[in-house]
N, CA and C atoms as a LAMMPS dump frame, in Angstrom:
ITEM: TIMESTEP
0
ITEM: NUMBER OF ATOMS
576
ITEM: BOX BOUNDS ff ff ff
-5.0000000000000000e+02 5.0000000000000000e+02
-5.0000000000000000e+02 5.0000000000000000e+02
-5.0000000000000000e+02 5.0000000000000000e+02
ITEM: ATOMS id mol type element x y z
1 1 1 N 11.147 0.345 -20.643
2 1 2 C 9.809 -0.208 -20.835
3 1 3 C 9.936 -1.554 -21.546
4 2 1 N 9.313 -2.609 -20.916
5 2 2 C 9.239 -4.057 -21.725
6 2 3 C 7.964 -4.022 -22.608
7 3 1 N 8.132 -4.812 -23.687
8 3 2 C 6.697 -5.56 -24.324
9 3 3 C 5.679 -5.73 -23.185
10 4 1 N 5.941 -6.226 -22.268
11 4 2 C 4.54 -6.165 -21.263
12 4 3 C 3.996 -5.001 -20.671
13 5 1 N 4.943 -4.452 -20.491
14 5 2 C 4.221 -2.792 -19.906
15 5 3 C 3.431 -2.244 -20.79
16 6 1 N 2.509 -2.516 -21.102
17 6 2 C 1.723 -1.533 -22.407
18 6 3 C 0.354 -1.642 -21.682
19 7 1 N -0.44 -0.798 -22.842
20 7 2 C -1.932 -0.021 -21.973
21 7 3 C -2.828 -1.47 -22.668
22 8 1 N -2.998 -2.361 -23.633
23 8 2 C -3.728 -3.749 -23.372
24 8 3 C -3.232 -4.233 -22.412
25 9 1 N -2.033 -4.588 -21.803
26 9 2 C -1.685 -5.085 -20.425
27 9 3 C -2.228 -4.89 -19.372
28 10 1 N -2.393 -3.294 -19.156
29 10 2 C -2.747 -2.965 -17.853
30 10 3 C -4.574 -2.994 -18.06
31 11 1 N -5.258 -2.832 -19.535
32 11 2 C -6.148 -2.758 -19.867
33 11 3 C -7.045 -4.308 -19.567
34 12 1 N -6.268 -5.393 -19.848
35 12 2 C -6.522 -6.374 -19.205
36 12 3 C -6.58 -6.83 -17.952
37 13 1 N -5.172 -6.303 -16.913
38 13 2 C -5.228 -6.746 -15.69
39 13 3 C -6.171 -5.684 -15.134
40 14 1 N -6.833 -4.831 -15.366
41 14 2 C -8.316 -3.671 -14.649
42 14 3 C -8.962 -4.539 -15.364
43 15 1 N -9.211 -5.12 -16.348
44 15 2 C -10.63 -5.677 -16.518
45 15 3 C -10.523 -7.032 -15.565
46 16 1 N -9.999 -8.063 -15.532
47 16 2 C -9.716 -9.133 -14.932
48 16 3 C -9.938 -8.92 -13.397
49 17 1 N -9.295 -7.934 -12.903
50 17 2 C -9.73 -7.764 -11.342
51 17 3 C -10.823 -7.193 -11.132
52 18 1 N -11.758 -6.358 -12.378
53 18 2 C -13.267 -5.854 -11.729
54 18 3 C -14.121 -7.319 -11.761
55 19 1 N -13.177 -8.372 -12.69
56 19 2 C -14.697 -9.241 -12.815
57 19 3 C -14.379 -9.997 -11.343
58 20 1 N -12.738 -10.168 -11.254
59 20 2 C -12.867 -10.88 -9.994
60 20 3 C -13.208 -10.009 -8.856
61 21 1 N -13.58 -9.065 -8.294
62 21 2 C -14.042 -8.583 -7.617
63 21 3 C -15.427 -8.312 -7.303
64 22 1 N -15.946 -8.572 -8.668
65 22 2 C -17.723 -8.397 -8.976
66 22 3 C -18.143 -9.884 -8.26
67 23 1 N -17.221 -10.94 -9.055
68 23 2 C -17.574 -12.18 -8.766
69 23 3 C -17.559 -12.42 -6.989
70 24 1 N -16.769 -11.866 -6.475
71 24 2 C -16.625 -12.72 -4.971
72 24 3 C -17.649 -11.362 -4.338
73 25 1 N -17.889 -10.316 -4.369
74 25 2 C -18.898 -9.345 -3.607
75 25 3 C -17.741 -8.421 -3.246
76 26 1 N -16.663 -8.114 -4.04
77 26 2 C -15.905 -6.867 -3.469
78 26 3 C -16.312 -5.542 -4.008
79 27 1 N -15.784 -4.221 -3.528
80 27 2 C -15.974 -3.467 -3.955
81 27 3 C -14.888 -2.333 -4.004
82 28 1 N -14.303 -2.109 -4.783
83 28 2 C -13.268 -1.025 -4.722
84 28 3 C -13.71 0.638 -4.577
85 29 1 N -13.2 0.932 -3.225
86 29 2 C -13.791 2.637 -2.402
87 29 3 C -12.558 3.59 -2.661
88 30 1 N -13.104 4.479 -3.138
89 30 2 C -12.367 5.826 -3.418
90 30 3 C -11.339 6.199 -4.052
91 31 1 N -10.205 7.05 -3.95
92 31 2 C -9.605 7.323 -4.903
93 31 3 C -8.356 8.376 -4.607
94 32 1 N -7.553 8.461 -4.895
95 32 2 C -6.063 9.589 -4.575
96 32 3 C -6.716 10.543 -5.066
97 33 1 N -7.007 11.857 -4.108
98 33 2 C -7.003 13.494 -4.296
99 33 3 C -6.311 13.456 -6.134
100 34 1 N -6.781 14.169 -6.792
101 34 2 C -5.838 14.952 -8.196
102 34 3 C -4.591 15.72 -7.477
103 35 1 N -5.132 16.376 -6.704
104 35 2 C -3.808 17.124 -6.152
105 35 3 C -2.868 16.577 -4.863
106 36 1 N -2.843 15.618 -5.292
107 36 2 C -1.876 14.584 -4.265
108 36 3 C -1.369 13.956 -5.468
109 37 1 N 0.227 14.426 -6
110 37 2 C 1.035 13.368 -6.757
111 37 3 C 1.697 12.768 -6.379
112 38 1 N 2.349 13.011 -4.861
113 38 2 C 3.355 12.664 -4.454
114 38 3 C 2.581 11.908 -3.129
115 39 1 N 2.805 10.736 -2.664
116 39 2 C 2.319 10.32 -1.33
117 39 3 C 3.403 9.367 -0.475
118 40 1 N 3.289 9.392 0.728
119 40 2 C 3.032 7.889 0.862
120 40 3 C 1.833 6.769 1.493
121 41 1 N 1.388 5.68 0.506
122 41 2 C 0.086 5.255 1.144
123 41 3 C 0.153 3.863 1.52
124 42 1 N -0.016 4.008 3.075
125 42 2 C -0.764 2.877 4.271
126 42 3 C -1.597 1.835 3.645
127 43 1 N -1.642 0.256 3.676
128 43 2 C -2.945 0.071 3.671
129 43 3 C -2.769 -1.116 4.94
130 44 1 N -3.743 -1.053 5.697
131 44 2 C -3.995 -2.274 6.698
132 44 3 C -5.109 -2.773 6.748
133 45 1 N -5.903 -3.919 7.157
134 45 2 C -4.746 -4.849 7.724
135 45 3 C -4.229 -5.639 7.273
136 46 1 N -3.298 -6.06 7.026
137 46 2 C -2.198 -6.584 6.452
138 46 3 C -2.181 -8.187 6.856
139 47 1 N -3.079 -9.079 7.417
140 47 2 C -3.138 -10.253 8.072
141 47 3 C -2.615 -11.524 7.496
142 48 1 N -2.495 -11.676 6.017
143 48 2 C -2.516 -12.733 5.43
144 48 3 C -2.171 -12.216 3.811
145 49 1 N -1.422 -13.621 3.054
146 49 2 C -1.189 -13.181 1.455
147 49 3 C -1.786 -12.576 0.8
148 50 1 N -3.391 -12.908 1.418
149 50 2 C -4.654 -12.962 0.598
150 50 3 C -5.293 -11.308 0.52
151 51 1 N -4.917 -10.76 1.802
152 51 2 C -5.056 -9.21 1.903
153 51 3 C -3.882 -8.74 0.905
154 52 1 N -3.018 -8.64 0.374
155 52 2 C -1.647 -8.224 -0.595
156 52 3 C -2.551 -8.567 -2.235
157 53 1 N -3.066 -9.691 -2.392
158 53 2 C -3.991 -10.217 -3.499
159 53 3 C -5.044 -9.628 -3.574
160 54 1 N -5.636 -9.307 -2.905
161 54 2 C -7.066 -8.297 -2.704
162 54 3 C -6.269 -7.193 -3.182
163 55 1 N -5.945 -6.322 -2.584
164 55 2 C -5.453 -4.906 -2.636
165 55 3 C -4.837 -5.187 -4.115
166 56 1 N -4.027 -6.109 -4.481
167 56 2 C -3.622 -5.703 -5.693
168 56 3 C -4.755 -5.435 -6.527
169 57 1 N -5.852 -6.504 -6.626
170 57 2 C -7.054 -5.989 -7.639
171 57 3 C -7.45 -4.891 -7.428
172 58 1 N -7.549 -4.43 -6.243
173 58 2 C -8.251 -3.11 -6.053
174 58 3 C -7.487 -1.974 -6.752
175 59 1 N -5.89 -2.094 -6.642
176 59 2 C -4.887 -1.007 -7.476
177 59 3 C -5.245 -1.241 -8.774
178 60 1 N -5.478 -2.342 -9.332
179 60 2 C -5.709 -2.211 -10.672
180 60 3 C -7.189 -1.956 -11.049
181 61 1 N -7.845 -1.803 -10.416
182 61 2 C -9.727 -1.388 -10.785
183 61 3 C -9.534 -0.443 -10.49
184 62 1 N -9.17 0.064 -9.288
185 62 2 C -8.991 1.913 -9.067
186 62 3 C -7.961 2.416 -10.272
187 63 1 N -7.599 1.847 -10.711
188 63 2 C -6.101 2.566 -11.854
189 63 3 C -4.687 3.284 -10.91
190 64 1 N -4.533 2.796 -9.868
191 64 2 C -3.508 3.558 -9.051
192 64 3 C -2.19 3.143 -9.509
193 65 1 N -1.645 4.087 -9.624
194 65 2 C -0.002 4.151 -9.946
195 65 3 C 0.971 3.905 -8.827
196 66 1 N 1.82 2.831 -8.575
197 66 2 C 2.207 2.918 -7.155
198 66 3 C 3.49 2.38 -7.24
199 67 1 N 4.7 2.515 -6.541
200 67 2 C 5.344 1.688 -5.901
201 67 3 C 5.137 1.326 -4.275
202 68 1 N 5.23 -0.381 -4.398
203 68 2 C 5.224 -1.251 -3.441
204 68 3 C 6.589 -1.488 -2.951
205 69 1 N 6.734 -1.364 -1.571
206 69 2 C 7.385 -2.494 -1.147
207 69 3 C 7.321 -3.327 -0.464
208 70 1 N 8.789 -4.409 -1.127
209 70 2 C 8.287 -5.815 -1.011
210 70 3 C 9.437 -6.574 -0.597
211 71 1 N 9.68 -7.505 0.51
212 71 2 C 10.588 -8.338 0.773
213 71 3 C 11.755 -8.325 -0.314
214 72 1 N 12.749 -8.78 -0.589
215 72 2 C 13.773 -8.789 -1.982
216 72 3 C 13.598 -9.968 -1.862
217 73 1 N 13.368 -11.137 -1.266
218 73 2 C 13.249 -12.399 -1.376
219 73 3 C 12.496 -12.982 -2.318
220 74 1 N 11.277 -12.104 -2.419
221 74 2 C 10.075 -12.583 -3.8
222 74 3 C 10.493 -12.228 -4.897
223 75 1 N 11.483 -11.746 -5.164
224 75 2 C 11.861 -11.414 -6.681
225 75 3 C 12.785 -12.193 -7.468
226 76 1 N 11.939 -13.671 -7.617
227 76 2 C 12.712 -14.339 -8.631
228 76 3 C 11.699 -14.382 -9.365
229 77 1 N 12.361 -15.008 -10.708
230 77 2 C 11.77 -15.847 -11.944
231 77 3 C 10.431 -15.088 -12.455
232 78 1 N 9.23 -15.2 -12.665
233 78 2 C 8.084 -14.722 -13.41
234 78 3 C 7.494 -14.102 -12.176
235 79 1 N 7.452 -14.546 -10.629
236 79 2 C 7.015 -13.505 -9.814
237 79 3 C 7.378 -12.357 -9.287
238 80 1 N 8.916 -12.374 -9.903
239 80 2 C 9.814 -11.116 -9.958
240 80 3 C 9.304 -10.463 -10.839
241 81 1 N 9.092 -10.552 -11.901
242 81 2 C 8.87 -9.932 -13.481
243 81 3 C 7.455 -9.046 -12.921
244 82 1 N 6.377 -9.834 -12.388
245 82 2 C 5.027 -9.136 -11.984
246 82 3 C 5.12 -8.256 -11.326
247 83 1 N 5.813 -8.688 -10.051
248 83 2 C 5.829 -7.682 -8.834
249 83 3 C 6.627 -6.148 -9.408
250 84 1 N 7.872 -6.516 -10.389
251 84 2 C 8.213 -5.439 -11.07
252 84 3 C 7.117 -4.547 -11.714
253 85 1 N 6.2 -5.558 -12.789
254 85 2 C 5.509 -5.082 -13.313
255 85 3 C 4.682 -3.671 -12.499
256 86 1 N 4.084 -4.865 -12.098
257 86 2 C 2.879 -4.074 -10.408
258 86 3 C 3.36 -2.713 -9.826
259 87 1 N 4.988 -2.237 -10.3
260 87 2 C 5.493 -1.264 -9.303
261 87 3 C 6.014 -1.54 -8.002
262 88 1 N 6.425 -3.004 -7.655
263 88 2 C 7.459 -3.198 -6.759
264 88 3 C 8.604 -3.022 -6.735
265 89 1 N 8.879 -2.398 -5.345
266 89 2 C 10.354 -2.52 -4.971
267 89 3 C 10.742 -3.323 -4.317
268 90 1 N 11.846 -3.937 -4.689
269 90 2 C 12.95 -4.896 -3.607
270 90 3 C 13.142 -4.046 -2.348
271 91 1 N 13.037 -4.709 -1.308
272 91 2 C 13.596 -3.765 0.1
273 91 3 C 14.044 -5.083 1.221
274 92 1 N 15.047 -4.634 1.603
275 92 2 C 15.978 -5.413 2.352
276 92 3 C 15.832 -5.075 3.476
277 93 1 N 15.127 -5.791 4.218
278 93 2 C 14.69 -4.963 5.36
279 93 3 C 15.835 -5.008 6.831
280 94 1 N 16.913 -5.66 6.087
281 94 2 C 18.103 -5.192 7.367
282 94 3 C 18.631 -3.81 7.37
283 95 1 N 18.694 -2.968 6.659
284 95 2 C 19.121 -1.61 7.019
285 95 3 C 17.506 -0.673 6.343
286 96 1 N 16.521 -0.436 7.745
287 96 2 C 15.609 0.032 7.789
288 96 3 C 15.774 1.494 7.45
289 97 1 N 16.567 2.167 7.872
290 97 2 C 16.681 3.86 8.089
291 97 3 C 17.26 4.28 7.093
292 98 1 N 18.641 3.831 6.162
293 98 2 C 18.827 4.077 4.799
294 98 3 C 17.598 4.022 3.858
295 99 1 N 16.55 2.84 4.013
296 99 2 C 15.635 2.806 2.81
297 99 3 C 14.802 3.888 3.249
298 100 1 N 14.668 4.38 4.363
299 100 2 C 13.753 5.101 4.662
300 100 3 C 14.119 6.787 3.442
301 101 1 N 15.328 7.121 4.388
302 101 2 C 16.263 8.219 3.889
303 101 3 C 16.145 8.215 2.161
304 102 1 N 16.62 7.074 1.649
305 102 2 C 16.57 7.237 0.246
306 102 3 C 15.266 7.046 -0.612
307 103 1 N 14.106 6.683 0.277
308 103 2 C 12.794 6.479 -0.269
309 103 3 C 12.291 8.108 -0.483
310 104 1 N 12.462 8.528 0.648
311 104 2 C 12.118 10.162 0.606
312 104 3 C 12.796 11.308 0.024
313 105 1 N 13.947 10.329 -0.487
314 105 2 C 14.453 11.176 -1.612
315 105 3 C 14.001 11.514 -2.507
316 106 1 N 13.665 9.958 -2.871
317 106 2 C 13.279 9.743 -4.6
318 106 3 C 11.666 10.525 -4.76
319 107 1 N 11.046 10.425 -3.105
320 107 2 C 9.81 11.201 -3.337
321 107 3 C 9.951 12.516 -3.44
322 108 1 N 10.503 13.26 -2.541
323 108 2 C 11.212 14.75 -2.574
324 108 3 C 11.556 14.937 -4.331
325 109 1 N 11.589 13.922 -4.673
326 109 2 C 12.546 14.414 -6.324
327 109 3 C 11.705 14.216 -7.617
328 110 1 N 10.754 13.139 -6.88
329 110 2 C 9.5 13.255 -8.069
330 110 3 C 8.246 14.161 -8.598
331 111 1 N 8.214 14.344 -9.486
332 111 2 C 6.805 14.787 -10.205
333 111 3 C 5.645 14.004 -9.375
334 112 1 N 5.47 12.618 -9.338
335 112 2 C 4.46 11.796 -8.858
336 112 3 C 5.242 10.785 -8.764
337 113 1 N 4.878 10.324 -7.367
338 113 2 C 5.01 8.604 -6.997
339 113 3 C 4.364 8.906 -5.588
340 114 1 N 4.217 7.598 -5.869
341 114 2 C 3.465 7.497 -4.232
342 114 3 C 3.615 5.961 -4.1
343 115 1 N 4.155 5.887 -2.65
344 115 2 C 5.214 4.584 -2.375
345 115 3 C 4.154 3.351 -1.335
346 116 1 N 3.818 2.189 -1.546
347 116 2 C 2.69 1.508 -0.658
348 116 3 C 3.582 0.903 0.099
349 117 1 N 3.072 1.006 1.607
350 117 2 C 3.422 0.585 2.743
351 117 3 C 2.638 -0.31 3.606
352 118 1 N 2.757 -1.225 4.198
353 118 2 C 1.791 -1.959 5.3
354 118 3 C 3.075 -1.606 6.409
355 119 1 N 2.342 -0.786 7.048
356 119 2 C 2.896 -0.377 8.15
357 119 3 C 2.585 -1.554 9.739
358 120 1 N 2.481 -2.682 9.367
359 120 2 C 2.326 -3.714 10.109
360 120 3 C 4 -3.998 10.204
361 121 1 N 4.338 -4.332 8.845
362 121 2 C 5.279 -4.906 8.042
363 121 3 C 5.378 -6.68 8.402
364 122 1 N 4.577 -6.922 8.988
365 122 2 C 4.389 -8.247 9.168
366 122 3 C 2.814 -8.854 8.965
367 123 1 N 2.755 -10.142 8.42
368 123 2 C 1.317 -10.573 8.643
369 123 3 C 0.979 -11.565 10.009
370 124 1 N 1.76 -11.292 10.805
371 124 2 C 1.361 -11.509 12.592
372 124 3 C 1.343 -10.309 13.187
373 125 1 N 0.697 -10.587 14.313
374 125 2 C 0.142 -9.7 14.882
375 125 3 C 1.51 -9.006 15.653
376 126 1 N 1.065 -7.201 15.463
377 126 2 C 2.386 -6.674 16.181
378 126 3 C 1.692 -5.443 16.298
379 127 1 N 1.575 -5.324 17.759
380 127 2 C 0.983 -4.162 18.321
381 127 3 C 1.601 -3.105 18.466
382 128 1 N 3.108 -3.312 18.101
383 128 2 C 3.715 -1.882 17.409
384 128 3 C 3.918 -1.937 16.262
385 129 1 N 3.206 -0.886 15.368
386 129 2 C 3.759 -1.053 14.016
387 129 3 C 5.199 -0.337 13.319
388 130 1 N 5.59 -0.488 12.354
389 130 2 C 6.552 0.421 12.438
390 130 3 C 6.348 1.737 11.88
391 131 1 N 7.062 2.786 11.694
392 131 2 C 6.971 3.986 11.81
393 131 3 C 7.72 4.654 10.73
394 132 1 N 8.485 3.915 10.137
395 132 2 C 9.436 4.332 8.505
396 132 3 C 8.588 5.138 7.701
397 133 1 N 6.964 4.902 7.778
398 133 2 C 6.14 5.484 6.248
399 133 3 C 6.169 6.476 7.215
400 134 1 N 6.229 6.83 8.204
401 134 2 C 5.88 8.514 9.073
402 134 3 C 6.874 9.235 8.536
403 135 1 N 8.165 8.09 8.716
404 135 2 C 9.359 9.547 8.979
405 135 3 C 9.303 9.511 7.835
406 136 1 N 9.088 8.93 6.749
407 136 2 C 9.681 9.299 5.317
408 136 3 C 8.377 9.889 4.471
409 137 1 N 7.365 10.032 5.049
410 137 2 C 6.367 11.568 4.691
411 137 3 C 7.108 12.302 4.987
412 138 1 N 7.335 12.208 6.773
413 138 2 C 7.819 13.82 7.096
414 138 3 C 8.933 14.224 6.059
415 139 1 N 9.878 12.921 5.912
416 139 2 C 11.16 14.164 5.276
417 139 3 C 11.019 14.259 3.75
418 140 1 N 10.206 13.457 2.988
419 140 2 C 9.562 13.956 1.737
420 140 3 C 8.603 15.175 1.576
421 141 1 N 7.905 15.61 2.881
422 141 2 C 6.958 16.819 3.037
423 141 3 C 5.901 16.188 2.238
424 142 1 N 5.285 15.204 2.042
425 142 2 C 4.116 14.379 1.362
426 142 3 C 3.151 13.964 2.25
427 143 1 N 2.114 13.594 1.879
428 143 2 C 0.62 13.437 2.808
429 143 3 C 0.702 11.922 2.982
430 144 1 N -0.292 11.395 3.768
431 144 2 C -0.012 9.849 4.031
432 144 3 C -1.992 10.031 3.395
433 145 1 N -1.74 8.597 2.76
434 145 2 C -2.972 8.544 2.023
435 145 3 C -3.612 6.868 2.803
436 146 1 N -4.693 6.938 3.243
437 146 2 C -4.863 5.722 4.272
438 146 3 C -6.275 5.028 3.646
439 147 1 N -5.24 3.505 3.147
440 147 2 C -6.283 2.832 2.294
441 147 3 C -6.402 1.2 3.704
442 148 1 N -7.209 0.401 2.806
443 148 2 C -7.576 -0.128 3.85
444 148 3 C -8.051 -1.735 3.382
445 149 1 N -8.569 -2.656 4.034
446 149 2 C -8.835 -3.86 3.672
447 149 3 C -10.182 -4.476 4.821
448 150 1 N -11.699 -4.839 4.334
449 150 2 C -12.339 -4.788 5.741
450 150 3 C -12.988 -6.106 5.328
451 151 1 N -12.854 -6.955 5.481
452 151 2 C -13.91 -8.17 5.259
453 151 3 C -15.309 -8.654 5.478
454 152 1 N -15.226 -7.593 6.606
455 152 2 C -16.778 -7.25 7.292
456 152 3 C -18.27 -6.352 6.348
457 153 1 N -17.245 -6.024 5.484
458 153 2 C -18.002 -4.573 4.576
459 153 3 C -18.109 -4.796 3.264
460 154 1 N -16.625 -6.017 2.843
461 154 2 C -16.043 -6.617 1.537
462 154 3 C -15.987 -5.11 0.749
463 155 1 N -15.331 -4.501 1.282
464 155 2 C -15.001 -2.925 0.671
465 155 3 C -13.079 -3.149 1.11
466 156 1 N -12.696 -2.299 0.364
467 156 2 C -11.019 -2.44 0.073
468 156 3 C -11.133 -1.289 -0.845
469 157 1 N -9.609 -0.042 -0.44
470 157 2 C -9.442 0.874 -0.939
471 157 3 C -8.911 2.018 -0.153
472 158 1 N -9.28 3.683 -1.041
473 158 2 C -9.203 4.591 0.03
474 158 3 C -9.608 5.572 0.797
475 159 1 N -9.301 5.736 1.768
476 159 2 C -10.885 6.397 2.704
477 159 3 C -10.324 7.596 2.706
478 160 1 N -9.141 8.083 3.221
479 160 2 C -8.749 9.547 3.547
480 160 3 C -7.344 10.04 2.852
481 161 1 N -7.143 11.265 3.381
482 161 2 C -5.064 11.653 3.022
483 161 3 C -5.072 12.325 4.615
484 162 1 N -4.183 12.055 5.311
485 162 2 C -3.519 13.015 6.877
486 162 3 C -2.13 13.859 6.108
487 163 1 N -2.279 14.64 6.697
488 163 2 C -0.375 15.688 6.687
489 163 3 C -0.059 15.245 8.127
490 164 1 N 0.683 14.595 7.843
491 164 2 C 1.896 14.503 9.507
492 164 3 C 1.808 15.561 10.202
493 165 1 N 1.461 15.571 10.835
494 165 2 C 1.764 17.084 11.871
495 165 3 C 2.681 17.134 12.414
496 166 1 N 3.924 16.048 12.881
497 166 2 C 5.075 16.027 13.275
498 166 3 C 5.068 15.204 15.072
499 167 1 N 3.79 15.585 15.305
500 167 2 C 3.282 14.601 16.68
501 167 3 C 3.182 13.318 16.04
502 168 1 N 4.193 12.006 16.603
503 168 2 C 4.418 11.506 15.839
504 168 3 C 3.429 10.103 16.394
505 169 1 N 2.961 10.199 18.125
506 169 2 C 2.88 9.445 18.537
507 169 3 C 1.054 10.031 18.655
508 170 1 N 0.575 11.021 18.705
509 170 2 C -0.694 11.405 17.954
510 170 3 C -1.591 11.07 17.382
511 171 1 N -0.106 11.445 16.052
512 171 2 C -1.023 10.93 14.747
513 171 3 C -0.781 8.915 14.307
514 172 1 N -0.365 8.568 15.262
515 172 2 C -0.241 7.007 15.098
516 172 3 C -1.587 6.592 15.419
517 173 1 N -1.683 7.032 16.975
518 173 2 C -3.147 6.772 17.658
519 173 3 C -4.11 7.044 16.58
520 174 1 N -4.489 8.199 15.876
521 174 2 C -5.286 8.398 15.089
522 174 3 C -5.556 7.513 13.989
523 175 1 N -4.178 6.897 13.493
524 175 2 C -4.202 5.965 12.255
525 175 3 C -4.655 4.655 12.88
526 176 1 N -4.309 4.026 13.699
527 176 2 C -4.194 2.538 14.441
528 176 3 C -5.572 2.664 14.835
529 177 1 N -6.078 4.144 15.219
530 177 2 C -7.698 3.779 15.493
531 177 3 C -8.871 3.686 14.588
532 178 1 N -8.624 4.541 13.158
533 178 2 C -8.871 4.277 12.001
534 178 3 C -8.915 2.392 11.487
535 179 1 N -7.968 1.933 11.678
536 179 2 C -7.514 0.422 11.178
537 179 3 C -8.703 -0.462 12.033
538 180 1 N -8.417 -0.065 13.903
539 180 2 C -8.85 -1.113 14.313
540 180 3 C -10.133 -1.448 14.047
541 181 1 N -10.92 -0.261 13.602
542 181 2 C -12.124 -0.593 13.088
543 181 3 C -12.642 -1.605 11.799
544 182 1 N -11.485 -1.47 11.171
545 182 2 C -11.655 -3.301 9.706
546 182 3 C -11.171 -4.44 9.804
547 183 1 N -11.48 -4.942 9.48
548 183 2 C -11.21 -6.216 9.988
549 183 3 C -10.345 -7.335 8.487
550 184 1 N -8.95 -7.676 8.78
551 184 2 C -8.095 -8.527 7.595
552 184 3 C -8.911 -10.026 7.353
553 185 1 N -8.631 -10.454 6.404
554 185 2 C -9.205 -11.587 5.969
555 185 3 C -8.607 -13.004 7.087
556 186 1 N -7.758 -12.616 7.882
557 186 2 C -7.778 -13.798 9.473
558 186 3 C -7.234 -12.415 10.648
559 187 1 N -8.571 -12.086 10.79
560 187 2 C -8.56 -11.508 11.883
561 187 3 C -7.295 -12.079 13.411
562 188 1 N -7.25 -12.891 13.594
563 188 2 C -6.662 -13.109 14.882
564 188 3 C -4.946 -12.68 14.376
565 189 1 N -4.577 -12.342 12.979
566 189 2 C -3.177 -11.884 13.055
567 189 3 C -3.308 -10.465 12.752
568 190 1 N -4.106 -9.798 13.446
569 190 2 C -3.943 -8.4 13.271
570 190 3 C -4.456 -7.671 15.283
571 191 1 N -3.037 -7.788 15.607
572 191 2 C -2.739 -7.262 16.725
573 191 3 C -3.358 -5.316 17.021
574 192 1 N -4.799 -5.217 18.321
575 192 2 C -5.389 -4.242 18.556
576 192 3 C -4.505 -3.198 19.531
């Protein structure tokens, strides 16, 4: 634990993001089940920096406990230190299926965590998304918790939890049809 990790810290960054959120017309929706400690949670659409900046206020007005992951490239100097702060992880996204494997370890092994994913994994448009947060529910045995970003509504947050059913191509349709309905802050990089 650093000097910055403390409860005025986090007590500040929740107050700071309700005012900025009051101020522009956002609104932070819903909330992780009590009995969901362990997750992994979705949020789309993922279009632009500015959706990653949104959602962060929203984690800190909702009070959500999370690890992120995040490029390893952003982790220098004082924006390293935050993103640490925030509950980021470094992820190297050349060996996809190890992080997967060892993500669902660490969930399999926890009391509580619940790991944030943009299952886009890109902010251009890609009409396949990838599929890592599936398999690594399935092999953690954890619920997928499906938060969201809509510009149309200026609502950001979370709407539901799914259990994988193991139909893998199913329950995608189900999620991707969930999404296509909100709309990212530049719509034209979020592939239908």
């Amino acid at each position: 634990m650093t000097i910055f990790n403390t409860p005025l810290l986090s007590f500040i960054l929740r107050w700071f993001s309700r005012i900025c959120l009051r101020l522009t017309g956002w609104h932070a929706i819903g909330k992780v089940p009590s009995d969901v400690p362990r997750a992994v949670m979705i949020v789309a659409p993922h279009t632009s920096y500015w959706d990653f900046l949104l959602f962060l206020l929203i984690v800190f007005d909702l009070e959500l406990q999370l690890r992120v992951l995040i490029k390893h490239t952003l982790f220098v100097g004082p924006v390293g230190w935050f993103l640490r702060y925030c509950g980021a992880l470094p992820v190297d996204r050349r060996a996809p299926s190890a992080l997967v494997r060892q993500l669902a370890g660490q969930l399999k092994n926890s009391e509580e965590c619940i790991v944030l994913i943009t299952p886009e994994g890109t902010r251009s448009p890609r009409a396949e998304w990838k599929t890592g947060f599936y398999r690594m529910a399935e092999e953690a045995e954890v619920p997928i918790v499906i938060a969201y970003v809509d510009v149309v509504t200026k609502t950001a947050g979370i709407d539901h939890v799914m259990q994988p059913s193991g139909d893998i191509e199913a329950d995608m349709k189900k999620i991707k049809a969930f999404y296509d309905t909100k709309t990212g802050i530049k719509p034209e990089n979020y592939a239908s």
